[in-house]
N, C-alpha and C positions, 0 to 999 in steps of 0.2 A: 970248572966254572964256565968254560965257552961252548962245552956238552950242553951243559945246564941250557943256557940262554939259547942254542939254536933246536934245541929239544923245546922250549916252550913257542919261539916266533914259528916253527913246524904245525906248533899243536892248534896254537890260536887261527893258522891259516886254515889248516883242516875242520874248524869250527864254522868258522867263516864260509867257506865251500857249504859246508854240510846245510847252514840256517839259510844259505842265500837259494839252495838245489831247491831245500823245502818252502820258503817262501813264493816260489813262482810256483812251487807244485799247488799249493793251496788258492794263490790267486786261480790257477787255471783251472782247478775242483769245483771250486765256491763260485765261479761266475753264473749269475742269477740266469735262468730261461727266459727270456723275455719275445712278445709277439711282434711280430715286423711285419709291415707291409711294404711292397714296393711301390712307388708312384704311379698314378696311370697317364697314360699322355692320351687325349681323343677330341677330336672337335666337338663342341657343346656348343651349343643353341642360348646365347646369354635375352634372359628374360628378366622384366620389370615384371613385378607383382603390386596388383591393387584390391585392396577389398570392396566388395560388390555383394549385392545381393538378385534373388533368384526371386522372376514372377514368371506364374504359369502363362503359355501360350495365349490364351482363353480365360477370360475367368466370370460368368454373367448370374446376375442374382436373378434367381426362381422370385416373382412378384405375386402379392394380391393384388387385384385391381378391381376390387369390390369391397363392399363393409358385408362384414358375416361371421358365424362362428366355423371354424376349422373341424371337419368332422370324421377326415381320415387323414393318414399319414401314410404314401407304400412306398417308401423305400428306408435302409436303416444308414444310422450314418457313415458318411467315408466309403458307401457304396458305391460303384460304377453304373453309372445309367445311360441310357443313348435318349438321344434328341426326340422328342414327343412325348417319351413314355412322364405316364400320371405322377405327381409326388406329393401332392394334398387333394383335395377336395371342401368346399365350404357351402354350406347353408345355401341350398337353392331356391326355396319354394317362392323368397319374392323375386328373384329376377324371371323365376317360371313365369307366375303371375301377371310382371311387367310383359314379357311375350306375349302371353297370350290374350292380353289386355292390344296390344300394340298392332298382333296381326287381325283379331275384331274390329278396329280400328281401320283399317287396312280395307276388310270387307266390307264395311259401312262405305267406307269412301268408294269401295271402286260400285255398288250400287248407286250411291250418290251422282258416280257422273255419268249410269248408264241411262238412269233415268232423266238427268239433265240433257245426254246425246237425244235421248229422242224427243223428248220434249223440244230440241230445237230442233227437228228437221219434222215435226209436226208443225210450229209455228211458222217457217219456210215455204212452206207446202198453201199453210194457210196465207202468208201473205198474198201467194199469187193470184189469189179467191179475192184478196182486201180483206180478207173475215179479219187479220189482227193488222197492227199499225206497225211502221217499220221500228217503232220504238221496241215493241214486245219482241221481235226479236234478236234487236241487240242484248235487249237482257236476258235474253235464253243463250244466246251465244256467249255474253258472260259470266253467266253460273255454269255453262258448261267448260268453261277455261277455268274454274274456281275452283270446277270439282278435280280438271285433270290436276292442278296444284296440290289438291288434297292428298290426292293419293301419292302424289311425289312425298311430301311431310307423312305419309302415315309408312308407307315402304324405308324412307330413313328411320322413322322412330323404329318398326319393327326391327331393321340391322343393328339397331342401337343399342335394341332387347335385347336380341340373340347372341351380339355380341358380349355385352356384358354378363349373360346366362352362361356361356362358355368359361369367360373368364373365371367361374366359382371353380371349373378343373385347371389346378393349375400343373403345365407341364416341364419338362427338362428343358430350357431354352437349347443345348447342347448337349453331344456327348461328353462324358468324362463324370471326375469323380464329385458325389453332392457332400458336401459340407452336414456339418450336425444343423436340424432343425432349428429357427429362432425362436419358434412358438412351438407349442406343444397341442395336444388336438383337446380341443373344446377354448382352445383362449380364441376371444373374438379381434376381429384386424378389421381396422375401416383404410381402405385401399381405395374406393372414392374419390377422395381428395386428393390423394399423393399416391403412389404405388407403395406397398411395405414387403420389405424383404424379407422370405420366409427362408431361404437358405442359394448359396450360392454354389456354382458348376464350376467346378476349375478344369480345365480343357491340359491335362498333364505330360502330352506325349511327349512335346516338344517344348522347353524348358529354358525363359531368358535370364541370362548374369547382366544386370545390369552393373557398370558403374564408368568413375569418372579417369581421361588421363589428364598428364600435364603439356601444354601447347610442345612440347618441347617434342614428344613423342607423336605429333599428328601426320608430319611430313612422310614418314616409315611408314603409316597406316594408307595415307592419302596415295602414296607411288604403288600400293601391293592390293586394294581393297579396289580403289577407285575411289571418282570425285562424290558422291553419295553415298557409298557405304554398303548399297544392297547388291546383295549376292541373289543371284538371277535363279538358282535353284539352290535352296538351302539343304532342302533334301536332300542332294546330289551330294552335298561337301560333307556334310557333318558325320562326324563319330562321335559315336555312343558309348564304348567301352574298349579298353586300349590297356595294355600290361604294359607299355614303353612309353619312353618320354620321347616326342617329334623331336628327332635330330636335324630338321633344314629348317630353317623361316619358312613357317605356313603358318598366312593366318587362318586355314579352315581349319586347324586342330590344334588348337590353342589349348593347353591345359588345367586343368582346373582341381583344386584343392577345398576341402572343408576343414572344420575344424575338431572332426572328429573321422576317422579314416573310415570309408565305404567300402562294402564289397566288392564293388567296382572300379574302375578309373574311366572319369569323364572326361571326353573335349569337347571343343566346341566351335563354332564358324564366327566371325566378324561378321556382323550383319547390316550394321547402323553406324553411322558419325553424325555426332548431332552437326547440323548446319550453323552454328555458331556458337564462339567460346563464352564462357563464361566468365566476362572481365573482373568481376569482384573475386572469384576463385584463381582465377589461369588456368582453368580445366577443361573438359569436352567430354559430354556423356556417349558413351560406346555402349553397344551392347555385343553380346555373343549368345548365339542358341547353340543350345546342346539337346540333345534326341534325350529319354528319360524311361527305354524300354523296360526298365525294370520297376518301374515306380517307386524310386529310392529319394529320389528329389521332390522336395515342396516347396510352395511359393514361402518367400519369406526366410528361406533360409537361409545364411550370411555364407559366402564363397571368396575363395581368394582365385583372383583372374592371373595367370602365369604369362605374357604379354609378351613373344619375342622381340629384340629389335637389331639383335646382330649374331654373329657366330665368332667362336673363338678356337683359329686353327691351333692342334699341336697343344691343347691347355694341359697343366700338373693340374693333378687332383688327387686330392687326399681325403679322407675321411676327414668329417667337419669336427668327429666324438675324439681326435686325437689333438686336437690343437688346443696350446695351452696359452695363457694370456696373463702378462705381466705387466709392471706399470713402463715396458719399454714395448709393449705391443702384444701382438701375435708371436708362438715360436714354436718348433716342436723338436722335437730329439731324434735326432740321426743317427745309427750303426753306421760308422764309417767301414771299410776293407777290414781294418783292423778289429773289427768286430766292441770297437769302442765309443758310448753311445759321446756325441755330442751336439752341444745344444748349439740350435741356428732359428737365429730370426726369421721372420718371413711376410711377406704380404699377400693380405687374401683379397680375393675379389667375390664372385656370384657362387651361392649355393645351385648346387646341381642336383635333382635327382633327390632334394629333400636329403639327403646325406652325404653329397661329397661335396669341396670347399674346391674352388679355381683358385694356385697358389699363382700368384705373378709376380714374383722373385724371391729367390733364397734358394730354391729345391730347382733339379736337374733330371732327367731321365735317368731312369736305374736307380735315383737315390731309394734309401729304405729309413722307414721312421718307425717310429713305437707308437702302436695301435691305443696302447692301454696300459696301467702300472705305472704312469707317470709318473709320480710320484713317489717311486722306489727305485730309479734311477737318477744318477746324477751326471754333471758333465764329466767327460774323460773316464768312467767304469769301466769296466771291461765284462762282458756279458756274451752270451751265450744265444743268440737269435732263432727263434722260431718264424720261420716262415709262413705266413696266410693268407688267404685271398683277400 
């Protein structure tokens, strides 16, 4: 009987051993692959973002400044034109008309007072004789001042002519690109009265973000920019296209984001503070130019202005696509040494770079988090860590 009984407490121990060897075997098989990233630590450029929008350098509308029918159109739309060249033409033949009505005019008067000149230095001649009275030649002397008047009013009317004869060609006021036509060729425009606008030049090289900040942020501008705002050569500062995001406080290359990603990456110079706030808002209009070498930007289009106004030494940063959000906050999952993930709170601060997150507290140098799979991990696992950038 006591064979018996220490032949089975043998057996059950031996079982024991055998299910516990195999249980850690299995945990340690089956631990899931999971991606890891390590923290980064780096000093980052913390920026306010404000939406704004974009108006060209330049922007001036091509005028009629006559009544007429439109009878050519050269250039097509959205084309680049330089300053003079032709972009319509309208119905000549009455301001021709008025010219040449105007400089006839002209000629009559300057006859008028050539024969008025002599006629008074004949009557002059004859008073010394007595043959005329000194009356007759005050009046020759003032129809020869009548006549020089004339030809002052006919010399203006003809400028008047000629000018409004030109006005039928109408030209680029600027270089840069012309907008689609308002009118189409044979519609009549009376430009007379008012000037009417046949298409507008936007001047595109150089490209302003307008918008507005909060009083709060003018002090950082006012100490870096200056008491007015203007940058003494904008050309000098500005950048056009940049693969990096400005790691110091500069406000010459402020960064700039749309709402659909560009080929490019623009920045741009501080240029402007408006001279007074906006009591009813708290705000203050700013602007920034950015250079637009590639003609990727248009007026009107909505921009998000990236604003430095401090830097942050030593910051954690984490992919923003890993942090998860509970109704106790922000959190993300840790592989501790033990290669066991565990969950830690954490608090975030500024997006970086459009995808990393500034964590300021919870996370440490060296820590390592789960990029991705959240969701198929839990606190205390035990897993299997892939490392990546």
């Amino acid at each position: 009987m006591k064979s018996y009984i220490l032949l089975s407490v043998a057996g059950c121990a031996l079982i024991f051993s055998s299910c516990s060897h195999k249980t850690d075997k299995t945990e340690e098989t089956e631990a899931p692959v999971i991606d890891v990233a390590a923290v980064k630590v780096e000093d980052v450029q913390l920026v306010s973002t404000y939406p704004g929008y974009l108006t060209a350098d330049k922007a001036v509308d091509a005028v009629a400044r006559v009544n007429g029918q439109i009878v050519s159109m050269n250039y097509e739309s959205g084309q680049m034109v330089n300053e003079g060249d032709i972009l319509f033409t309208i119905e000549s033949s009455k301001y021709r008309d008025l010219a040449s009505q105007a400089k006839a005019s002209l000629q009559t008067a300057i006859s008028e007072r050539d024969y008025a000149r002599s006629h008074y230095e004949a009557v002059k001649k004859a008073l010394a004789s007595e043959a005329v009275s000194k009356m007759e030649v005050e009046q020759a002397e003032s129809a020869l001042e009548q006549a020089e008047s004339s030809i002052m009013s006919a010399r203006a009317a003809l400028e008047t002519a000629n000018r409004n004869l030109s006005y039928c060609v109408v030209r680029a006021p600027i270089s840069g690109q012309a907008a689609k036509n308002v009118y189409s060729v044979g519609a009549y425009v009376s430009g007379e009265g008012s000037p009417v606008t046949l298409t507008t030049v936007y001047k595109n090289d150089i490209m302003t973000a307008n918008f507005a900040i909060e009083d709060a942020r003018y002090l950082e501008l006012l100490q870096r920019v200056g008491v007015t705002g203007q940058s003494e050569s904008v050309d000098r500062t500005l950048t056009s296209s940049r693969e990096d995001v400005v790691d110091s406080l500069d406000f010459n290359n402020v960064p700039l984001t749309f709402s659909e990603k560009l080929p490019h990456v623009y920045t741009g110079a501080v240029t402007y503070l408006s001279p007074a706030l906006n009591r009813s808002t708290g705000t203050m209009d700013v602007q920034v130019k950015v250079k637009n070498p590639y003609n990727e930007l248009r007026a009107g289009m909505y921009v998000d202005v990236h604003l430095p106004y401090g830097m942050a030494k030593n910051a954690i940063l984490v992919r923003d696509a890993s942090i998860g959000t509970n109704q106790l906050g922000k959190y993300l999952y840790v592989v501790n040494d033990s290669d066991r993930v565990v969950y830690t709170p954490i608090t975030v601060g500024d997006l970086y770079q459009d995808t990393l997150r500034i964590v300021t507290s919870g996370l440490k140098e060296g820590d390592r988090y789960v990029t991705k799979a959240m969701l198929k991990v839990r606190d205390g696992e035990k897993v299997t860590p892939r490392a990546i950038e």
